[in-house]
MITORRO-192846 format. One record per residue (C-alpha): chain; y, x, z. Coordinates in steps of 0.001 Angstrom, whole numbers, plus 524288, in hexadecimal, padded with zeros to 5 digits. Each point is the difference from the previous one (the first is absolute). Layout:
<sites>
SITE / A / Y / X / Z $
...
</sites>
This chain:
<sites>
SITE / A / 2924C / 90B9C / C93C5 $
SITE / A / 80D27 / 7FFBA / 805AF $
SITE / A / 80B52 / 7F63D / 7FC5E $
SITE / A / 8085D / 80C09 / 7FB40 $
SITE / A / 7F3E5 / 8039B / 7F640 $
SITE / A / 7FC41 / 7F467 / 7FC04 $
SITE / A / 80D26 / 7FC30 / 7FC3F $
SITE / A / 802E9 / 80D64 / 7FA72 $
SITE / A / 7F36F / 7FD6D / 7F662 $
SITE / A / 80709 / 7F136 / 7FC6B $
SITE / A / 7F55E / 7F7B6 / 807E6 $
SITE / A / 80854 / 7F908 / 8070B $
SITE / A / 80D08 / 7FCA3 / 8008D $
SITE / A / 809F8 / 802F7 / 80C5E $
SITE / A / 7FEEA / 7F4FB / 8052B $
SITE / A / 7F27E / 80446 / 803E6 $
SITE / A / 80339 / 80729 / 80B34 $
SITE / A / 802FD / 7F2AD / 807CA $
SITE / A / 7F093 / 7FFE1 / 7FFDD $
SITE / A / 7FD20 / 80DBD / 802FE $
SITE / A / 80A0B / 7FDBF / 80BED $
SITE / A / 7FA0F / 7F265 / 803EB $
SITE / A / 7F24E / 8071C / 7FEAD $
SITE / A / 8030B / 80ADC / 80785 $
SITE / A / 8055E / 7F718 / 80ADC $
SITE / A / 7F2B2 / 7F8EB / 801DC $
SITE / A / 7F718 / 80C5E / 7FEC3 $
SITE / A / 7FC76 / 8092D / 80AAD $
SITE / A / 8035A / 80BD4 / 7F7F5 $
SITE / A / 80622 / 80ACB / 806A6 $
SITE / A / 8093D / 80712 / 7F609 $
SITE / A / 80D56 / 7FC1C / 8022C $
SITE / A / 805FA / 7F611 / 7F56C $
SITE / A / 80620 / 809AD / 7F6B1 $
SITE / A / 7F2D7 / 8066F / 7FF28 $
SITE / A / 7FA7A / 7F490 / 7FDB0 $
SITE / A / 80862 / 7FD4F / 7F63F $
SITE / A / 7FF24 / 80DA3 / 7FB26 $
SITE / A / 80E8E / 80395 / 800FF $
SITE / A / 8055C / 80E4A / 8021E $
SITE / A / 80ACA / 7FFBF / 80A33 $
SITE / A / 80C43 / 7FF6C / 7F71B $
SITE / A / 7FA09 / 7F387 / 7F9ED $
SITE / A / 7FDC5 / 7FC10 / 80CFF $
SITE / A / 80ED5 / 801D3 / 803F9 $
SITE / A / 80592 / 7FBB1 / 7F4B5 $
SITE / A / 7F8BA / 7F294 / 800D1 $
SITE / A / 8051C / 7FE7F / 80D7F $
SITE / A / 80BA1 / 80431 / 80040 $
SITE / A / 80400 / 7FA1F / 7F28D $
SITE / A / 7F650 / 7F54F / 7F9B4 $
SITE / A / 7F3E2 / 7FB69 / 7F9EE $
SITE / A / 809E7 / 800D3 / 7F348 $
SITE / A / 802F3 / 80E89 / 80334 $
SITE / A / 7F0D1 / 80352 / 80298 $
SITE / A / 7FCFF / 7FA68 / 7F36F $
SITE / A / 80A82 / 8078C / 7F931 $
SITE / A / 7FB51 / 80B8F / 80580 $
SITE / A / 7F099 / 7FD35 / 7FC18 $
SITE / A / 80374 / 7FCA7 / 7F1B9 $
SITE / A / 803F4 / 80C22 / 7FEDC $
SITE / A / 7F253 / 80662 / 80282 $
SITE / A / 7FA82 / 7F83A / 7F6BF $
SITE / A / 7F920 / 80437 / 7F32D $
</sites>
């Protein structure tokens, strides 16, 4: 599962995707990080153009 869907469900907690980026550094995978992370592009832009804060704001309100 992706960070976005496992923290959509309420696995895990934001602060999760510092380990989905740090694993995605050390693997040989070839999707790019936002894939990885499984991230549409708007999420994408609006964590880096804004913040992890903004992101987050943005996921909450996907959730069930």
């Amino acid at each position: 599962m992706t960070f976005k869907e496992r923290y959509l469900a309420g696995e895990i907690e934001f602060e999760g995707i510092d380990d989905y980026i740090a694993d995605w550094n050390e693997s040989d995978d070839l999707r790019t990080l936002r894939e990885y992370l499984g991230l549409n592009a708007e999420e994408e832009d609006v964590w880096i153009d804004e913040s992890d804060e903004a992101l987050k704001a943005l996921l909450d309100r996907q959730r069930g």
